[in-house]
Structure formats: C-alpha cells, structure tokens
LOMARKE-716749 format. One line per field, with one value per atom (N, C-alpha, C): atom name; residue in three letters; residue number from 1; x, y, z. Coordinates in Angstrom, 3 decimals, decimal comma. Example, Ala and Ser with C-alpha at 12.3 -4.5 7.8 and 13.67 -1.06 7.14 Angstrom:
<recs>
atome [N CA C N CA C]
residu [ALA ALA ALA SER SER SER]
num [1 1 1 2 2 2]
c1 [13,190 12,300 13,200 12,850 13,670 12,900]
c2 [-5,690 -4,500 -3,300 -2,250 -1,060 0,030]
c3 [7,800 7,800 7,800 7,080 7,140 7,870]
</recs>
This chain:
<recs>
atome [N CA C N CA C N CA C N CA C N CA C N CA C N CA C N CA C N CA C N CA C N CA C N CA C N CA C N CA C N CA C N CA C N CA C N CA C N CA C N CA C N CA C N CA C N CA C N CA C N CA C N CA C N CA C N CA C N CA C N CA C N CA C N CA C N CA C N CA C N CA C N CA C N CA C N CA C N CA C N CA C N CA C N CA C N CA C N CA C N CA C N CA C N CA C N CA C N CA C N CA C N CA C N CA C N CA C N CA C N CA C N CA C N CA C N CA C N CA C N CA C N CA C N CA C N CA C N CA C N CA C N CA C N CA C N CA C N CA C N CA C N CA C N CA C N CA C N CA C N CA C N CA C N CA C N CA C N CA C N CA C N CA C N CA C N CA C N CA C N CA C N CA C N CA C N CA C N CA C N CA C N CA C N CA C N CA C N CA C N CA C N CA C N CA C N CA C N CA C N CA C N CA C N CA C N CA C N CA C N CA C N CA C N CA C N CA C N CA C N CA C N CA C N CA C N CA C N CA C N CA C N CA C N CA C N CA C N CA C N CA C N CA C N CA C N CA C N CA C]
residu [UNK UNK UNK UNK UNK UNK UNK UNK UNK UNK UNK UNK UNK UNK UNK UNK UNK UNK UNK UNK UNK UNK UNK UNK UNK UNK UNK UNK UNK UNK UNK UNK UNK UNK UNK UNK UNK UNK UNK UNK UNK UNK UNK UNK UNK UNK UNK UNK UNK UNK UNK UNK UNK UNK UNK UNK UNK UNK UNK UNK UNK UNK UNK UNK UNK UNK UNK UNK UNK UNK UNK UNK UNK UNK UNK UNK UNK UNK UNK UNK UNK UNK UNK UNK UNK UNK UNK UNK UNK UNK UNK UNK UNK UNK UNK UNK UNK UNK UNK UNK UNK UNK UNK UNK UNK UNK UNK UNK UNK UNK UNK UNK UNK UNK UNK UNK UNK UNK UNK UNK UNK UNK UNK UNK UNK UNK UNK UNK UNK UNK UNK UNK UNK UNK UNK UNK UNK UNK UNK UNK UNK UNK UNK UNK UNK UNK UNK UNK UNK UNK UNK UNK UNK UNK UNK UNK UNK UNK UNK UNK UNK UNK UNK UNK UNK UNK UNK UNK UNK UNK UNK UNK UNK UNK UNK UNK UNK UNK UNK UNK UNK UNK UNK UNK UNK UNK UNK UNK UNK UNK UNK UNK UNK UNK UNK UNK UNK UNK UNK UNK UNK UNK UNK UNK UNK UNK UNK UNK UNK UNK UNK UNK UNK UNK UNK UNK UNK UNK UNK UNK UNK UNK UNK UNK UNK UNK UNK UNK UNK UNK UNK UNK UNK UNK UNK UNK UNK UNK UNK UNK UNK UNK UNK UNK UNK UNK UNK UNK UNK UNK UNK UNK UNK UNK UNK UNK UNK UNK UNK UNK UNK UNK UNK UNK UNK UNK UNK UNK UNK UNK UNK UNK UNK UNK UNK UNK UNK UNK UNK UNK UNK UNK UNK UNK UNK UNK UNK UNK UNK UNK UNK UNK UNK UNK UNK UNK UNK UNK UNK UNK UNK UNK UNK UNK UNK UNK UNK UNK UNK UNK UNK UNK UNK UNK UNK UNK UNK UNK UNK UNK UNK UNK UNK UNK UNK UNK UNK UNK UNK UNK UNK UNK UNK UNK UNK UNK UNK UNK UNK UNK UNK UNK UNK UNK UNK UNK UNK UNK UNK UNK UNK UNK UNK UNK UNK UNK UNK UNK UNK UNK UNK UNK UNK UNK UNK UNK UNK UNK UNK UNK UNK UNK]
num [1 1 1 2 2 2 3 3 3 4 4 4 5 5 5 6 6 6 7 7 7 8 8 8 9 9 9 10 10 10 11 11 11 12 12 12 13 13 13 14 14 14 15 15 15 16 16 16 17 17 17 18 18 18 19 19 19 20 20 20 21 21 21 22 22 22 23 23 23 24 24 24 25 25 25 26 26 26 27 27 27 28 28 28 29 29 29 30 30 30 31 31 31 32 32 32 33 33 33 34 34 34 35 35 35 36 36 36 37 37 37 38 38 38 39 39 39 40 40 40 41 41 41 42 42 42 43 43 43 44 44 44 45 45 45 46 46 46 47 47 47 48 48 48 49 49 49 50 50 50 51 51 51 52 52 52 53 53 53 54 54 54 55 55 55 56 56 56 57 57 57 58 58 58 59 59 59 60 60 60 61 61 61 62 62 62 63 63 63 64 64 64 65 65 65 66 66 66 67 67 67 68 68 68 69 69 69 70 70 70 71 71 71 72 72 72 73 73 73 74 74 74 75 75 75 76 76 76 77 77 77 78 78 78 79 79 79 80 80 80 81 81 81 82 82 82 83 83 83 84 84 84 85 85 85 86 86 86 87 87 87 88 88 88 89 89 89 90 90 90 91 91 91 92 92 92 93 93 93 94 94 94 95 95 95 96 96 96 97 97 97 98 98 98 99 99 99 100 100 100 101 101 101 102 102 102 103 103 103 104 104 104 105 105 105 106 106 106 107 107 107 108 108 108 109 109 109 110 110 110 111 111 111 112 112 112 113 113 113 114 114 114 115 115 115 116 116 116 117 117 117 118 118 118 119 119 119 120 120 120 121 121 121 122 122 122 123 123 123 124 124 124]
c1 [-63,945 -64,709 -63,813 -64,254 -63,437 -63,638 -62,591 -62,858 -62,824 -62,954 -62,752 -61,269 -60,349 -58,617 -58,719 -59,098 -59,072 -59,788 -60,743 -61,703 -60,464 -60,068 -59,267 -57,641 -57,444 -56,107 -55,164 -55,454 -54,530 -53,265 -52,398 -51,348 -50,386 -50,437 -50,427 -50,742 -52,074 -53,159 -52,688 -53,004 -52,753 -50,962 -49,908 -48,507 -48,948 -49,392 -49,700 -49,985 -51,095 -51,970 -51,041 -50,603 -49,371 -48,494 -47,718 -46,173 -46,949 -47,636 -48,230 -48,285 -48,980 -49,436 -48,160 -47,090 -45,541 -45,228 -45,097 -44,391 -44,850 -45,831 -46,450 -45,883 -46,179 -45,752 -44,573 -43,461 -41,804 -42,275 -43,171 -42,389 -43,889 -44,133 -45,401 -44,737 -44,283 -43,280 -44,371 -45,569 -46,390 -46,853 -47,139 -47,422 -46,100 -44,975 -43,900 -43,536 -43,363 -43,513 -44,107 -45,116 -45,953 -45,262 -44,225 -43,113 -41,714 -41,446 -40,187 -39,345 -39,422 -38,258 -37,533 -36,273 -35,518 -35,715 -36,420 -36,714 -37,767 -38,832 -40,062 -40,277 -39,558 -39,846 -40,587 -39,977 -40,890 -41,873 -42,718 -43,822 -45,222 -43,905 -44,912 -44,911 -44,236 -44,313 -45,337 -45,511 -46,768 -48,032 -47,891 -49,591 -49,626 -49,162 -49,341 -49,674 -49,221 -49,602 -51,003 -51,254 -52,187 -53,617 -53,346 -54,593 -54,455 -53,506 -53,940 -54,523 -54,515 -55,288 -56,621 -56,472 -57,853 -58,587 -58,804 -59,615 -59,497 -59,230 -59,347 -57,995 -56,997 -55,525 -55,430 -53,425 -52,578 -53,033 -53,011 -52,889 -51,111 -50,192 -49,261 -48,597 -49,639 -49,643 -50,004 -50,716 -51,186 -49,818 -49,561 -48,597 -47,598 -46,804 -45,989 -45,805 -47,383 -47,366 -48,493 -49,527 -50,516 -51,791 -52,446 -53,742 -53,761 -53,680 -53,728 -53,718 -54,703 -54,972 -54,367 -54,980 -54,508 -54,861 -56,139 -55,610 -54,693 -54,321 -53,166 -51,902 -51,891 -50,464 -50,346 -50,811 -51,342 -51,243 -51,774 -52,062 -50,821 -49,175 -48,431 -47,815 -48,591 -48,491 -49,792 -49,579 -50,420 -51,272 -52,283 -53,088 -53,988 -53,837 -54,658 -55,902 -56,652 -57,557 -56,446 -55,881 -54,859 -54,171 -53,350 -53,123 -53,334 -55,022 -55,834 -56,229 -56,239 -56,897 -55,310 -54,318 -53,078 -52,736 -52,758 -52,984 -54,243 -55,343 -56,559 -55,964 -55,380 -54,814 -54,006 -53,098 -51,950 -52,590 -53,776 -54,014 -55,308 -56,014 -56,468 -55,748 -54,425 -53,299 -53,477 -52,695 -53,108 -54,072 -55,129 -56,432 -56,511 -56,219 -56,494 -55,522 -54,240 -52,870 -53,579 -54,480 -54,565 -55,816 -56,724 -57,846 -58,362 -59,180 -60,457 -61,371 -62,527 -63,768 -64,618 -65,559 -66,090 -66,921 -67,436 -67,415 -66,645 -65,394 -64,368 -63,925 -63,345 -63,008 -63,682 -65,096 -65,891 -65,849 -65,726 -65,716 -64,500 -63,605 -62,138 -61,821 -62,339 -62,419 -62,986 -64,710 -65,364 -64,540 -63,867 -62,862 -61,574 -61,018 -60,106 -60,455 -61,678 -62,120 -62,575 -62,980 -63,480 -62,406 -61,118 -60,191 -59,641 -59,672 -58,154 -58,921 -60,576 -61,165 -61,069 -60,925 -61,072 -59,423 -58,284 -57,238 -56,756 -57,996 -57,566 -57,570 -56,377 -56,745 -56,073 -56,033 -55,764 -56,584 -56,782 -57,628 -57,242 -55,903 -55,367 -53,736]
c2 [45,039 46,244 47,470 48,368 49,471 50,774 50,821 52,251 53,735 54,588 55,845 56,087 55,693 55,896 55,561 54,325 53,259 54,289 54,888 55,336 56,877 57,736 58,803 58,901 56,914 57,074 56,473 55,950 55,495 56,387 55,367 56,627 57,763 57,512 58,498 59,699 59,789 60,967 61,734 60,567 61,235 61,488 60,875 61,696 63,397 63,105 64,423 65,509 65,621 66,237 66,555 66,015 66,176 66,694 66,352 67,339 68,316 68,629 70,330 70,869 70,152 71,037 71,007 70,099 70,779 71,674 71,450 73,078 74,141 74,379 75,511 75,633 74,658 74,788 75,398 74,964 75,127 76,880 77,397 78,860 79,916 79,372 79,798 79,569 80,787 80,777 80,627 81,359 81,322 79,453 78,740 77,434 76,809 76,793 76,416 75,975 76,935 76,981 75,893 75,107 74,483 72,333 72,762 72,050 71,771 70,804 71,090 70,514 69,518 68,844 69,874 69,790 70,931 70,058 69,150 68,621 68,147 68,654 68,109 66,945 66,079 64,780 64,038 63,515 62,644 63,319 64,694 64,900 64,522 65,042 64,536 62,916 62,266 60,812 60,328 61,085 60,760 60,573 62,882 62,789 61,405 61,366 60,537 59,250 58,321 57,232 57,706 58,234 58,651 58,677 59,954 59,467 59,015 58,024 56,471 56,149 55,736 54,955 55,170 56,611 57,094 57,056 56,906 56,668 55,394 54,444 52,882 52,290 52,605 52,518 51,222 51,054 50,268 50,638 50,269 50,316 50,678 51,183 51,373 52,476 53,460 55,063 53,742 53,480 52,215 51,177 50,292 49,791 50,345 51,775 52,438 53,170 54,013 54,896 54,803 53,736 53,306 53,850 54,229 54,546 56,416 57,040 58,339 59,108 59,503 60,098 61,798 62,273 63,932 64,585 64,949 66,044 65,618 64,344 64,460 64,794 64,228 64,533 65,922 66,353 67,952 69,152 68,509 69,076 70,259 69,610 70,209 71,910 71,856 73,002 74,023 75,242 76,193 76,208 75,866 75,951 77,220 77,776 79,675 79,076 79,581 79,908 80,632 81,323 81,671 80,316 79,823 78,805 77,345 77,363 76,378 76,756 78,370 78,795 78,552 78,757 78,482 76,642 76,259 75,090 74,557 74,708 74,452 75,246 76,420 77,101 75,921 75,866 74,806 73,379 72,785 71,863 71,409 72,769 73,507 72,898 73,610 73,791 72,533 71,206 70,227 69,499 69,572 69,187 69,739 70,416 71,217 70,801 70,455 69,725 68,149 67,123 66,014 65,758 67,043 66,570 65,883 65,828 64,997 65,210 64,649 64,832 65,731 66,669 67,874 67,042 66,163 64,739 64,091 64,159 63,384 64,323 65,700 67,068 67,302 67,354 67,970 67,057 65,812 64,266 64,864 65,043 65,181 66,428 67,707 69,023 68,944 68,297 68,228 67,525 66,778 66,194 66,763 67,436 68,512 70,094 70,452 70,990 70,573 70,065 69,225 69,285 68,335 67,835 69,050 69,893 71,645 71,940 72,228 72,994 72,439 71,289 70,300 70,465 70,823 71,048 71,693 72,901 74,292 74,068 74,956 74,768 76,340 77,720 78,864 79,600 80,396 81,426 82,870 82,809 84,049 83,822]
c3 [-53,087 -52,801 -52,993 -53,574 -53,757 -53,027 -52,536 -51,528 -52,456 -51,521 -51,976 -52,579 -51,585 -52,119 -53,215 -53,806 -54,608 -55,956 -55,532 -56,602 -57,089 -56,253 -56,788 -56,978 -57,169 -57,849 -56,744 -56,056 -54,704 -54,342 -54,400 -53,340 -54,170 -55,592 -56,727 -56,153 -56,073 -55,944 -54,514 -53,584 -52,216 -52,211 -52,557 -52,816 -53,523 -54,591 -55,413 -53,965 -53,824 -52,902 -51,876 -51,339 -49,796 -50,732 -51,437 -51,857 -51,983 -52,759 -53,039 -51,548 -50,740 -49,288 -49,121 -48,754 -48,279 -48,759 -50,051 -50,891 -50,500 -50,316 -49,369 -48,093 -47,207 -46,041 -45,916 -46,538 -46,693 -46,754 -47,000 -47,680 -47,213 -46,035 -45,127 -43,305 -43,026 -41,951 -40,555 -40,845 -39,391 -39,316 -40,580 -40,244 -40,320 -40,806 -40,886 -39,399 -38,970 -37,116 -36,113 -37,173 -36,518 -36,814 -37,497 -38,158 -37,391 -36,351 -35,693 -36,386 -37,286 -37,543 -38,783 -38,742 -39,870 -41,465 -42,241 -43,242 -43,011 -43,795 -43,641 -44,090 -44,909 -45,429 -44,341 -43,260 -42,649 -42,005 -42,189 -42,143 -42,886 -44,440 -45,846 -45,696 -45,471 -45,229 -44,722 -42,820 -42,182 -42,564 -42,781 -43,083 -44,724 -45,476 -47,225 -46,445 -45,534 -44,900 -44,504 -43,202 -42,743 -43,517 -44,638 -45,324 -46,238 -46,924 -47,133 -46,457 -45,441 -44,929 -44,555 -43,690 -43,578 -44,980 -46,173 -47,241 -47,673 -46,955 -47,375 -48,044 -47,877 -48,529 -47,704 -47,931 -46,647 -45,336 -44,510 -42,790 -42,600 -43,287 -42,577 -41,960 -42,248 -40,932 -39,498 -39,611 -37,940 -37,590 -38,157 -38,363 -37,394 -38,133 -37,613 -36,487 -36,308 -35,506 -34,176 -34,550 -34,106 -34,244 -33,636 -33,671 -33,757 -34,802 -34,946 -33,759 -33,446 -32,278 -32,266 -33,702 -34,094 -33,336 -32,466 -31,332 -30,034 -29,951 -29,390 -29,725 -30,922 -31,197 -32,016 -31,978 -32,376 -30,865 -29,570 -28,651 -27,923 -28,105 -27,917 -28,663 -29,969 -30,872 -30,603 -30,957 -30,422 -32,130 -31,949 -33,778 -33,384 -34,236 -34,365 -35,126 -35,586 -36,601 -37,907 -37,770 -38,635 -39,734 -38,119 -39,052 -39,626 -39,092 -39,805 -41,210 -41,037 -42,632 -43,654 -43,054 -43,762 -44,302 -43,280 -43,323 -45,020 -44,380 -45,306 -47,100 -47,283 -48,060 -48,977 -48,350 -49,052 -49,284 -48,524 -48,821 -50,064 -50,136 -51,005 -52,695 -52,462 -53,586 -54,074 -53,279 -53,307 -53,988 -53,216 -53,824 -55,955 -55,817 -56,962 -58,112 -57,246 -58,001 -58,174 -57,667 -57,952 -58,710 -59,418 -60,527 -60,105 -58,394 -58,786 -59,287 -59,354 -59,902 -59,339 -59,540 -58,298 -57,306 -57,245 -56,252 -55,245 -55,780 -55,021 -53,759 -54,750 -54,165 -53,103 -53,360 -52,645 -51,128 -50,909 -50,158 -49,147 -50,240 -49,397 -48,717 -49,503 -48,686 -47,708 -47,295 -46,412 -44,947 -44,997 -44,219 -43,828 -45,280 -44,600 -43,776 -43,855 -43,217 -41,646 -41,864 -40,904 -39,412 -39,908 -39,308 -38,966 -39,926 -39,479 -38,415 -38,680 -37,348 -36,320 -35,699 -34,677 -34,373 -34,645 -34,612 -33,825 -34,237 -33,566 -31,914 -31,013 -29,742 -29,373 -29,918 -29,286 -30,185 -29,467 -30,441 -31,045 -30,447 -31,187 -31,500]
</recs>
C-alpha cells in the first residue's frame, strides 16, 4: 500500500523540504530564538524523522523520541503569531524547494498550517 510519503518521493523529498526550512531558520533571529541548541542539525534531524513518519514513512521519530506530543514539547517556548507566520514562511521555501504536484503541496501546506496555528501559545 502506498502512502502519501511514498507518493512525494520519501525521505529525499521530506530532507529537501526541512534543509530549506533550516536555512531560513539559521538567518531569521526572532524564530531562531525559538532554537536552543547552538547547531541546528539535530533539530533538522527531528522535525525530517517526524514527518517521515507522520506521512506514512519509518516509525523512527517514535522509536527515538516516542510519541510526539508537539504542544508539549513546544509548550516551554513562547510561539507569537509572528513567529508561526515566520515559521510557515521558511517552510513555505521548502515546500516550493521539493516540486510537488499542486495536489501534494496543497495536502502538505494544509497540515503545515494547521500544526503552526495549534503551536501558537502567546499572543504578542
């Protein structure tokens, strides 16, 4: 059975998509902030597991880290509306860096939207 991952290129696609959103991140200081470790690699690592999996990939974001649980582990950082739209921006980039189909795009934006707003927990 073929999943969605499966359908836009497996972990090719989703690497593509995440380095672009880092490269941004790196050089976007108000979301940067939202970044403690001083090398983002094992960020880009996470989220690229993560949604692997969340689109039908490996299970080894679970494996490692267990059961997601993003507004928790999100809960300790202050997320603006600011920098969900920053966030969504770079991941945007992304999206746009891995050529899906206006189908696929459209599947995966709806989710990255989705997920940034549900993120948010300050309002200014």
């Amino acid at each position: 059975m073929s999943t969605f991952y499966d359908e836009i290129g497996g972990m090719d696609t989703i690497r593509t998509i995440v380095h672009r959103f880092y490269e941004g991140v790196a050089t976007d200081d108000p979301l940067r902030a939202l970044y403690p470790e001083e090398d983002l690699g094992p960020a880009e690592e996470r989220l690229t597991l993560f949604l692997a999996q969340y689109w039908g990939g490996p299970t080894t974001y679970s494996e490692r880290r267990g059961h997601p649980r993003l507004r928790m582990r999100h809960a300790p950082y202050a997320v603006t509306p600011d920098q969900r739209d920053r966030w969504l921006r770079h991941m945007r980039d992304g999206l746009d860096a891995a050529g899906l189909t206006p189908e696929q795009d459209e599947r995966f934006w709806t989710y990255l939207t989705y997920a940034a707003e549900s993120m948010v927990n300050q309002l200014a």
